[in-house]
C-alpha positions in Angstrom: 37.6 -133.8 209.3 37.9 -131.9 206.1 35.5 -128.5 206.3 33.7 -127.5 203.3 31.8 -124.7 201.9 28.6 -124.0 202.5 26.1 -125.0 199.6 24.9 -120.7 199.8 28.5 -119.4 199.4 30.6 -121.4 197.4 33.9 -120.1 196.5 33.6 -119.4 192.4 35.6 -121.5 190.2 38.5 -119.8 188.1 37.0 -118.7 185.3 38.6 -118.9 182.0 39.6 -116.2 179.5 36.8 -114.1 178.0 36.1 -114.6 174.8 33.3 -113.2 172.2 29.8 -114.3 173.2 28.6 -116.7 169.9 25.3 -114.6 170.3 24.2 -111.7 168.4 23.5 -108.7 170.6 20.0 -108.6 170.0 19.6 -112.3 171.3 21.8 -111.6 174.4 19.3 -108.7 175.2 16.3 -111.0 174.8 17.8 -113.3 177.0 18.4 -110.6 180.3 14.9 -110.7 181.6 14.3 -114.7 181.9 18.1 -114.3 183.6 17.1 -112.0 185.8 14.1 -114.0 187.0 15.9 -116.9 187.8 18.1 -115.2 190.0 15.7 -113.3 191.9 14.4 -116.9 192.3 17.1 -118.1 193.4 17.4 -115.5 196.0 13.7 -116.0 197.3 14.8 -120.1 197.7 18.4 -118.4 199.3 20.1 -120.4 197.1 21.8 -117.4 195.1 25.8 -117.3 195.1 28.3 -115.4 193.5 29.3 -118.6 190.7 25.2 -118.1 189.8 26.0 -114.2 189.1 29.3 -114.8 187.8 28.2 -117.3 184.9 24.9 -115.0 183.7 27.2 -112.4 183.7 29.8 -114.2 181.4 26.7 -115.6 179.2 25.0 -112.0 178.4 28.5 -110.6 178.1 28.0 -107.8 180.2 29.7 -107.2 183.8 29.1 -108.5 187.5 28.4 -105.7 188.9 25.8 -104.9 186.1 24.0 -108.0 186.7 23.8 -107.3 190.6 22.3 -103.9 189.7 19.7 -105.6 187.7 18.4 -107.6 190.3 18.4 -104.2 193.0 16.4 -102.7 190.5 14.1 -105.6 190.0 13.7 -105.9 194.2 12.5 -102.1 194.4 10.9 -101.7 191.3 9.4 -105.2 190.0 8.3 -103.6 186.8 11.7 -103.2 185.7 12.3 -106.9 185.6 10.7 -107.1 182.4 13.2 -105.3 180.5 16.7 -104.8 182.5 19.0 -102.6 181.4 16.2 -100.5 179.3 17.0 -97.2 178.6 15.0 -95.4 181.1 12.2 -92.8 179.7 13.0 -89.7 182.2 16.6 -89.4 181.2 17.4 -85.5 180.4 18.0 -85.4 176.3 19.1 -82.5 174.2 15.8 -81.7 171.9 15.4 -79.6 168.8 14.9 -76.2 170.7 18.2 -77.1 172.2 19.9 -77.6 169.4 18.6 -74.1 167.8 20.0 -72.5 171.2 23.6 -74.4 170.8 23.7 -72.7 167.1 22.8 -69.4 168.7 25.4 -69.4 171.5 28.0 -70.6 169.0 27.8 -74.1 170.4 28.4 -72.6 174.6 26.5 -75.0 176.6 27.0 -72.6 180.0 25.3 -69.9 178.2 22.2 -72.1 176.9 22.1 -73.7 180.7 21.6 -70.3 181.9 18.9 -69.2 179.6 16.9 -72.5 180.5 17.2 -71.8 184.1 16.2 -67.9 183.6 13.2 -69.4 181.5 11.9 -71.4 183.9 12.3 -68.4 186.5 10.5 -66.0 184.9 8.0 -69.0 184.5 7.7 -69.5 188.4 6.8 -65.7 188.6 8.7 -65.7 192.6 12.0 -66.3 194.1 13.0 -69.7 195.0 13.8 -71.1 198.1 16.7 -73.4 198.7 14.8 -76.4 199.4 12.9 -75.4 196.1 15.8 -75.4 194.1 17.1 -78.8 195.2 14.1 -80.4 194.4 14.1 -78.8 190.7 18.2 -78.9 190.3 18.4 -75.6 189.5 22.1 -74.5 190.5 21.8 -72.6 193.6 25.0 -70.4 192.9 23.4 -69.2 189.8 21.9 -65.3 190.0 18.1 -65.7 191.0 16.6 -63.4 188.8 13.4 -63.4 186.6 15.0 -61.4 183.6 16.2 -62.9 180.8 20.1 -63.4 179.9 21.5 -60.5 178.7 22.5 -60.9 174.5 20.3 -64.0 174.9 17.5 -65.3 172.4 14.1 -64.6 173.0 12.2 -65.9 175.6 9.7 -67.6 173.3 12.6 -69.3 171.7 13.1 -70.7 175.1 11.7 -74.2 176.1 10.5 -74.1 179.2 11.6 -77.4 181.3 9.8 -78.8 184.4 12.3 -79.9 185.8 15.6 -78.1 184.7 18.3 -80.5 184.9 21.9 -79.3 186.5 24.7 -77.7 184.9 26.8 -81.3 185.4 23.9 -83.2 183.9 23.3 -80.9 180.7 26.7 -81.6 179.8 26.9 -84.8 180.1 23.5 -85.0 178.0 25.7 -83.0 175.5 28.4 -84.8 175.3 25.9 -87.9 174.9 23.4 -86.9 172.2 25.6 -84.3 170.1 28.4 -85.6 168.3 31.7 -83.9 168.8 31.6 -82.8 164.8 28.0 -81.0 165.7 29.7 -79.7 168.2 32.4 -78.1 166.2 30.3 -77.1 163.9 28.4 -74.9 166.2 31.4 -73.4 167.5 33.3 -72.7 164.0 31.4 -73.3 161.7 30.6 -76.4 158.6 33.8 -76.4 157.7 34.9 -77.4 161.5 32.5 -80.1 161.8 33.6 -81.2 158.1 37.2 -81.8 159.4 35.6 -84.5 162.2 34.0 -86.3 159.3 35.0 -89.9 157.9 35.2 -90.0 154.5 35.6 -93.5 152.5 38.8 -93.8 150.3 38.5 -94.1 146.2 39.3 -97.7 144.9 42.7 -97.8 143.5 42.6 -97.8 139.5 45.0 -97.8 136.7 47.4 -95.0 135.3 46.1 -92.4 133.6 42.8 -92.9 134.5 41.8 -90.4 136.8 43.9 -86.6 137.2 43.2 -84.0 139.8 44.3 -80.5 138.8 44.6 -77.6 141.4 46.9 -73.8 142.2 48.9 -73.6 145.5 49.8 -70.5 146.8 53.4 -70.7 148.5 53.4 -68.6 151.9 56.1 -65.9 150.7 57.2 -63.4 148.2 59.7 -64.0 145.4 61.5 -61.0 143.4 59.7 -60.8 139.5 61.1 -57.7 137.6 61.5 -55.5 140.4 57.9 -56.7 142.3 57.9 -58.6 145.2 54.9 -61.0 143.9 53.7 -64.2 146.1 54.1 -67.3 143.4 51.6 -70.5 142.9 52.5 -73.8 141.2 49.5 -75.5 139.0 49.8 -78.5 138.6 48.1 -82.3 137.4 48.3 -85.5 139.8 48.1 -88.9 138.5 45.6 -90.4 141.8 46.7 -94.1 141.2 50.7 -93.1 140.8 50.4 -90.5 142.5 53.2 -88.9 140.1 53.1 -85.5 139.6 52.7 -85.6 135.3 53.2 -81.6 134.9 53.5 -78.3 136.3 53.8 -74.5 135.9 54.9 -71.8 137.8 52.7 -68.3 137.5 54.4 -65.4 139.5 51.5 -63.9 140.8 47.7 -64.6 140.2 47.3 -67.6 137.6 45.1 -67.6 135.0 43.8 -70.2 132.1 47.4 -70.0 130.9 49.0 -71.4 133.6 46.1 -74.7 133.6 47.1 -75.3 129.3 50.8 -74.7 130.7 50.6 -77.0 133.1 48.5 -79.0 130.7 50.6 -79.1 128.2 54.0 -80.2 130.2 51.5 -83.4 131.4 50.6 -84.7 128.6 54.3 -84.5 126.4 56.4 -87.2 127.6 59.1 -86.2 126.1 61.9 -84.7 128.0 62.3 -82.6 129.9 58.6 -83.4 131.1 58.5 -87.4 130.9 58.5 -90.0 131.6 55.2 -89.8 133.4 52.0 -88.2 130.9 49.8 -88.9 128.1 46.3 -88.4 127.6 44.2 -89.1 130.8 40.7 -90.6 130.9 39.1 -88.4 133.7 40.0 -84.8 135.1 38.8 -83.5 138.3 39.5 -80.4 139.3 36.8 -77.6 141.5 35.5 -74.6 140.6 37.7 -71.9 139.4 37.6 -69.6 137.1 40.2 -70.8 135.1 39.8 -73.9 135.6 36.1 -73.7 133.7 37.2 -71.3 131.3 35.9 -72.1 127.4 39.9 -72.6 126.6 40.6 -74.9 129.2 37.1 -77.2 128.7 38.0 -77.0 124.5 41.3 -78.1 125.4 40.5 -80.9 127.6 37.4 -82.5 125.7 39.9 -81.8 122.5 42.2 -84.1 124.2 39.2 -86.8 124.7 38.9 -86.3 128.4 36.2 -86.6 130.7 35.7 -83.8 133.2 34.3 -83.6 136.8 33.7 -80.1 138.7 33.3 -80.6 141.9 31.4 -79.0 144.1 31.6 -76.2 146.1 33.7 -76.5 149.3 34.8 -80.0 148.8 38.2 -80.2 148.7 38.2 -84.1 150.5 36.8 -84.5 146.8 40.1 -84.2 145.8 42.1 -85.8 148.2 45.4 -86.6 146.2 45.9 -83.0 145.0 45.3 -81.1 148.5 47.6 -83.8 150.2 50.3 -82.8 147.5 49.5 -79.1 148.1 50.0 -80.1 151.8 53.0 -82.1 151.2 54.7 -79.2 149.4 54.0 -76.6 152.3 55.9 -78.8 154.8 58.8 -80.6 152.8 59.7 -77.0 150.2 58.0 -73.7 151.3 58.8 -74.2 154.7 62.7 -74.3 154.5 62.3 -71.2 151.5 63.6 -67.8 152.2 60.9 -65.6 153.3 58.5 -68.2 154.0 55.3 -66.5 156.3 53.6 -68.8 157.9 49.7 -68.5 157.8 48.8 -68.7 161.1 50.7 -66.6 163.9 52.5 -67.5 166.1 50.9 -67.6 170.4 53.9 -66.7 172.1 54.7 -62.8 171.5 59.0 -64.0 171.1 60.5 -62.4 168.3 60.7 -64.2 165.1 64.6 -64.3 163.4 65.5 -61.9 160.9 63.9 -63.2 157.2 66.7 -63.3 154.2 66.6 -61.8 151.1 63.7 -62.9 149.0 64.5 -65.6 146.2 64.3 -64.6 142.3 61.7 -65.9 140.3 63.7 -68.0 138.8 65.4 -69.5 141.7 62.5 -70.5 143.1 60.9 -72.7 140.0 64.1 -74.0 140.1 63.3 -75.0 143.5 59.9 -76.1 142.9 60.7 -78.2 139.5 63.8 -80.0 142.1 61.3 -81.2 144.4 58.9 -82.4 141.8 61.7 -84.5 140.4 62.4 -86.1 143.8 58.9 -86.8 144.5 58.7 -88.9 141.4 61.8 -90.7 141.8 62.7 -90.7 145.4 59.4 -90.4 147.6 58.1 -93.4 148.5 54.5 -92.8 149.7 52.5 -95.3 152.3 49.9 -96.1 149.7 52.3 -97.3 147.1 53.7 -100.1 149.9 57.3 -99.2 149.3 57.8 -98.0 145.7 58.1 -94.6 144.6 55.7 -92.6 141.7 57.7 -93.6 138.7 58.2 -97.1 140.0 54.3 -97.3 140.6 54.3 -96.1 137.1 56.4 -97.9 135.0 55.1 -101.3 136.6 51.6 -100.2 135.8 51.1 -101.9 132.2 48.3 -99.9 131.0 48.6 -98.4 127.5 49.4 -95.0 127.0 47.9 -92.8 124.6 50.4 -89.9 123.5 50.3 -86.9 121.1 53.0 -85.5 119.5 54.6 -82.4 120.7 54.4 -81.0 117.5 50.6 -81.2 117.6 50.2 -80.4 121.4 49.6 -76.8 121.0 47.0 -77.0 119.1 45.1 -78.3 122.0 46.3 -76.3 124.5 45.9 -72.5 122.5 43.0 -70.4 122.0 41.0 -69.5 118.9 38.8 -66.4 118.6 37.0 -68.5 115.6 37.4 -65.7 113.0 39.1 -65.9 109.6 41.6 -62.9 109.0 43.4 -61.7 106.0 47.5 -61.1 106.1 47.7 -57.3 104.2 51.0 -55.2 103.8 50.9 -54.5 107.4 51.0 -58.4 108.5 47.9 -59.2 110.6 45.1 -57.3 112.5 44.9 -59.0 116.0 42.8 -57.0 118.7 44.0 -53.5 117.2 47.3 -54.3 117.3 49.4 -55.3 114.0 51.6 -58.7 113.8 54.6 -59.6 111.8 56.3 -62.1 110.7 59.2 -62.8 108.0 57.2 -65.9 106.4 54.5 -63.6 105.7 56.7 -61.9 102.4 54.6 -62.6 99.4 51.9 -63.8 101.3 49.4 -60.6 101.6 45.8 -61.7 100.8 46.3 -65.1 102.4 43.0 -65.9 104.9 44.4 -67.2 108.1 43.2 -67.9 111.5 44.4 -67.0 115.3 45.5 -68.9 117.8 47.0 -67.2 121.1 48.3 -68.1 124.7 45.7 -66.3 127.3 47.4 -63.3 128.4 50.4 -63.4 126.1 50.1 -61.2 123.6 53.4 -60.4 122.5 53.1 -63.1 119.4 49.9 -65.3 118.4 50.3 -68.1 116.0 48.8 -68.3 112.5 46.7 -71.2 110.9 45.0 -71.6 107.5 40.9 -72.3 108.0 41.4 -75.3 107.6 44.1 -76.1 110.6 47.1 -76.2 109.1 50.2 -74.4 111.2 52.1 -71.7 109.1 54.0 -69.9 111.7 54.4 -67.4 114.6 53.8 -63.6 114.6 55.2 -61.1 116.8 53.9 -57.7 117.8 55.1 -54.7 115.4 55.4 -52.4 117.3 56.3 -53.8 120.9 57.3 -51.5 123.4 61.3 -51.7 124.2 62.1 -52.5 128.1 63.1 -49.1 129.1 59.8 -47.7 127.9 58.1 -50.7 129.8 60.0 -49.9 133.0 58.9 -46.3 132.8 55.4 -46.7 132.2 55.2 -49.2 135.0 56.6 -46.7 136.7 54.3 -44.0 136.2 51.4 -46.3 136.4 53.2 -47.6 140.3 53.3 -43.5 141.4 49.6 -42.9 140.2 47.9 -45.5 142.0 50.2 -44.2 145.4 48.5 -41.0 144.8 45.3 -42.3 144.4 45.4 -44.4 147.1 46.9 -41.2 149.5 44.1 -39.4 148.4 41.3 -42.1 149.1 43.1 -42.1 152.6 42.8 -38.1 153.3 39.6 -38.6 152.1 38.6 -41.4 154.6 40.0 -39.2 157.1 37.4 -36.1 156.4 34.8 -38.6 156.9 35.9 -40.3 160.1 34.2 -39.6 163.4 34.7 -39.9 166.9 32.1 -40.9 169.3 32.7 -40.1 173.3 32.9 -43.0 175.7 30.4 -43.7 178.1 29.5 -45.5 181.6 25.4 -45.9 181.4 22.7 -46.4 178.8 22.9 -42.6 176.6 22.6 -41.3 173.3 26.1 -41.7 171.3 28.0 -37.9 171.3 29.8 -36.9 168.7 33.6 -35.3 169.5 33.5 -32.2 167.2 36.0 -30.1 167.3 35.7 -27.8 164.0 35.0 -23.9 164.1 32.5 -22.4 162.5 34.8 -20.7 159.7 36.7 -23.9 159.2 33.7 -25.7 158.4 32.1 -23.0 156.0 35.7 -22.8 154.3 35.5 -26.3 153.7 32.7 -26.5 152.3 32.8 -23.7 150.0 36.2 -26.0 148.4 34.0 -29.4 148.6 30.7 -28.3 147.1 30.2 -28.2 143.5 27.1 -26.5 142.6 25.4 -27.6 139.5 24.1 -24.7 137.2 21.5 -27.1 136.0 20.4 -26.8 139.1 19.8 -23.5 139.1 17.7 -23.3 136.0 13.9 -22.5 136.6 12.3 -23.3 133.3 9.1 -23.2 134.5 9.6 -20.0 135.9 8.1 -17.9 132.7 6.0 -20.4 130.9 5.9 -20.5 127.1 3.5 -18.3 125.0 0.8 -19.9 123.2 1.4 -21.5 120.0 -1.1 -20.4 117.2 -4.2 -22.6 116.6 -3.4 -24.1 114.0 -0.5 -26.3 115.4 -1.0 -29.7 117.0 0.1 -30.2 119.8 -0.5 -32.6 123.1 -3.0 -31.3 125.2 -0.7 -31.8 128.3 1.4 -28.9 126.9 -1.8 -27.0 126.0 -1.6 -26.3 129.8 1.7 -25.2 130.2 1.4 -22.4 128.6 0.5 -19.3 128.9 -2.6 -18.0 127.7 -2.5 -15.0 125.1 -2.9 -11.6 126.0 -6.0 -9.9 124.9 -5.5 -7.0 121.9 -4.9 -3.4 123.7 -7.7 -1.2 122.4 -6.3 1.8 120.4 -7.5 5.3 120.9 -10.0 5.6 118.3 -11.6 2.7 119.0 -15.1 3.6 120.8 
C-alpha cells in the first residue's frame, strides 16, 4: 500500500525560477491584506501548509519568512492585519533638532547620543536605577550625571526624548534617514557631500560647439631666469572631441594674457596649432579674474561667441576641462622632476632625493609633447575607440576660421584713445615707443593696441583699424641692469621681511601652563631698565602733541569786526584802561 501525505502538510512542489512579478508595486501592496486574511483562515480551518505560504509569497514578491511574520503579527495584534508590512508609527527617526545637533558635532553621532541622554537626565531631576534605565534604553555604561556635555550645545537646543533610544538604535536610525552625502557634508563640509552627488551627463553635440577654458597649476617648481616659479598651462577643450584646440604656458601666476594666448593658438589652425580650432559657438569657463576681464569678454564676443560663467564652486559644471586638468596631473606632472605632491604622505618613511628642477623651457616642451599625444594617440572611453583628432576630422560640421593675419586684432587690447606719432615716436603710459616705419610719419593720429602685461612693444593702428606696425620701448632697460635691479629689489624685501620678523618677536608673549580653572599668567622676564630703554627707542613723541593752544586764549578783536559768535567766547575779554595819576 502506497503512503501518502497528509492533506495539512504536503510536501511543496518545486518551484520554478523567480521572475519579475507583472504587478506594479503599489498593486502588490494592496493585495497583502486580503492575503493575509485567507491564510489566517486557512489556519483557523487547519488547512494551512507551507505550498499556501510558499505561493502568496511568490505572488506579492516578497519572501517566506516575511509572509509567516505577517500572519504572527496578525495572531497577536489583529489590527495589524489591515495593513501588513506598514511602516510602524513608534519607529525612532532622526528629526530636525537632530539634524541641527549632527551639524554642530561636525556630523559625530556618539557625541549628539550623549547630549540626548544628558538631556533627558537633567530632565528626570534624580539618578536612575538600573531597572529604570532598561526600561527607557538609556545605556547603562554611560556616566549618570545631570550636567550637560562638556563643549556641548545648549540645553535648550536639546530635544528632550521620552523614551531615549540606544546608542545601537540611533545609528541605525542614522544610517537610515540621513544620506551618506549629508553625512559627509556634516563632517567636511558642502564640498564633501558635493563629491557623493550624481550629476547627469551633457548630450553629446557637434565640434566647435561648446569650449571649456580653465589654468592648472602643476605640483612643482621650474627654473625661470634665475626664480624657481611653480608654472600653470591655460588652456581651451573642445567637449564633443574632446581635443585640446590651444594652450599656453605662464611661468608663474597667469593673467588675461595667458587666456588671449591661449585663445589665440585655438582658434589659428594653421601650423604649428592645427589642425583642431576655429571659431567656437559657446565658451564656458568660471569665475576668474582673468577670465572676466574687459579684454578677454571684447575678444571673445569679437570673435561671435557666446559666453557662460559659471557659478561659484561648480567645477562638475565643467566636467571636460577638470577631467583634463586631472588627466594631466596623473599621466605628465607626476613622472616631472620635482613634482610635490599635494597631499602628504601617512607613513613618516623618507621620500627619495628630488632632481634638479627642469627649465622653463623644458618643461612647455614637455607640456606641448603630451598635448600632441592626447590628440593623436589617446583614445578616451567616450569616443568608443577613436582618438581626439579622429573624433574630429570625422565630425563634418563646418568650420569657421579667421586668418592669422587678422587674429590679433581680436586677441589685443585697446585703451580706446587716439594718439599722435611726434619726433619722439609715441606716448604710451609715460613711456616713449619707436619704430623705423615711423620716419616721416610725425603728426600721424594712431591708436594702441597691447598684450596685458607686455609692455616692451605695443602695436599701432590708424582710427580707423588699419595695422601699421609694431613699436618697441626707447629706452628699455639692458639685461644686466635688469638683473641688478631685481636684485636689489630680492635683498630689500629680505630686509623687510627680517624686520617684520624681529618685530613679531617684540610682540610675542608667553602664557604659563596650568592644571585647574585660573586666570592666564603672563611669563615676563624683562627688567625694569630694559623695558624703559626700550621704550625711550620705540616711542615717538609728537610735538603736535604737545601744543596747548588754548592754553593763553586770544585777545579780543575790536568791535567792529565780524566774527562767529562761537569765537566771541574764546576769547579773552579786554582789560579795563589803568587809571593815570592825575586822574581823580
Amino acid at each position: 500500500m502506497t503512503a501518502t501525505t497528509p492533506d495539512h502538510n504536503p510536501a511543496p512542489a518545486p518551484s520554478p525560477p523567480p521572475s519579475d512579478p507583472d504587478l506594479d508595486p503599489a498593486s502588490l501592496t494592496a493585495l497583502r491584506a486580503p492575503a493575509v486574511r485567507r491564510l489566517l483562515v486557512l489556519r483557523a480551518e487547519h488547512r494551512l501548509t507551507r505550498g499556501h505560504v510558499h505561493t502568496t509569497a511568490q505572488c506579492l514578491n516578497v519572501s517566506e519568512r516575511t509572509v509567516w511574520r505577517w500572519l504572527a503579527e496578525a495572531t497577536t495584534t489583529p489590527e495589524t492585519a489591515a495593513r501588513p508590512g506598514a511602516r510602524r508609527t513608534g519607529r525612532f527617526e532622526i528629526t530636525a533638532e537632530i539634524r541641527v545637533l549632527l551639524a554642530y558635532w561636525h556630523g559625530n553621532a556618539s557625541a549628539v547620543h550623549r547630549e540626548l541622554v544628558a538631556r533627558a537626565r537633567a530632565a528626570a531631576g534624580t539618578e536612575q536605577s538600573e531597572e529604570t534605565s532598561t526600561s527607557t534604553s538609556i545605556d547603562p555604561s554611560l556616566p549618570r550625571t545631570a550636567a550637560s556635555v562638556p563643549g556641548g550645545a545648549p540645553p535648550a537646543a536639546v530635544p528632550l526624548l521620552d523614551p531615549v533610544p540606544s546608542l545601537p538604535t540611533f545609528l541605525r536610525a542614522l544610517r537610515r534617514d540621513v544620506t551618506a552625502g549629508e553625512r559627509a557634508g556634516y563632517r567636511h563640509g558642502p564640498e564633501a557631500a558635493r563629491a557623493l552627488d550624481v550629476f547627469a551627463r551633457r548630450p553629446r553635440t557637434w565640434r566647435n560647439h561648446v569650449w571649456e577654458a580653465d589654468h592648472v597649476q602643476a605640483p612643482l617648481r621650474v627654473e625661470a631666469d634665475g626664480d624657481l616659479v611653480p608654472p600653470y598651462v591655460t588652456w581651451f577643450i573642445d567637449c564633443a572631441t574632446k581635443a585640446i584646440t590651444g594652450l599656453a604656458v605662464t611661468p608663474g601666476t597667469p593673467t588675461r594674457a595667458s587666456v588671449l594666448a591661449a585663445l589665440r593658438s585655438a582658434v589659428l589652425r594653421t601650423d604649428p596649432y592645427g589642425p583642431a580650432g576655429g571659431l567656437p559657438e559657446h565658451v564656458r569657463f568660471d569665475r576668474g579674474r582673468d577670465f572676466l576681464s574687459r579684454t578677454v569678454t571684447a575678444a571673445l564676443t569679437a570673435l561671435d561667441a557666446d559666453i557662460t560663467v559659471l557659478p561659484p564652486y561648480s567645477p562638475h559644471l565643467k566636467g571636460s576641462i577638470e577631467n583634463l586638468n586631472h588627466c594631466v596631473s596623473r599621466m605628465l606632472f607626476t613622472a616631472l622632476p620635482g613634482y610635490t605632491p599635494k597631499k602628504p604622505r601617512r607613513r613618516p618613511d623618507r621620500r627619495p632625493e628630488t632632481a634638479p628642477p627642469m627649465s622653463f623651457e623644458a618643461f612647455t616642451e614637455h607640456v606641448l609633447a603630451w598635448a600632441q599625444w592626447w590628440n593623436t594617440e589617446h583614445r578616451p572611453a567616450e569616443l568608443h575607440g577613436a582618438t581626439p583628432l579622429e573624433a574630429w576630422q570625422a565630425d563634418p560640421t563646418p568650420l569657421n576660421d579667421v586668418p592669422a593675419t587678422d587674429v590679433w586684432t581680436f586677441t589685443l587690447e585697446d585703451d580706446a584713445r587716439t594718439r599722435t606719432i611726434t619726433s619722439h615716436g609715441v606716448r604710451f603710459r609715460n613711456r616713449d615707443y619707436i619704430a623705423d616705419w615711423m620716419t616721416g610719419q610725425a603728426g600721424l593720429k594712431v591708436t594702441v593696441r597691447f598684450m596685458p602685461h607686455h609692455t616692451h612693444e605695443i602695436e599701432l593702428c590708424t582710427p580707423h583699424g588699419h595695422h601699421l606696425g609694431t613699436a618697441h620701448l626707447a629706452d628699455q632697460a639692458t639685461d644686466e641692469q635688469l638683473t641688478a635691479l631685481r636684485r636689489t629689489r630680492t635683498q630689500r624685501a629680505r630686509r623687510l621681511r627680517d624686520e617684520a620678523k624681529a618685530a613679531e618677536q617684540l610682540r610675542h608673549t608667553r602664557f604659563a601652563p596650568t592644571t585647574e580653572p585660573a586666570q592666564a599668567r603672563r611669563l615676563n622676564a624683562t627688567t625694569a631698565t630694559a623695558a624703559a630703554r626700550e621704550l625711550d627707542q620705540h616711542q615717538h613723541t609728537d610735538l603736535a602733541a604737545l601744543a596747548m593752544p588754548d592754553l593763553i586764549p586770544p585777545a579780543q578783536p575790536p568791535a567792529d569786526w565780524a566774527i562767529p559768535a562761537a569765537l566771541k567766547a574764546r576769547t579773552r575779554p579786554a582789560a579795563p584802561p589803568t587809571p593815570s595819576e592825575d586822574s581823580p
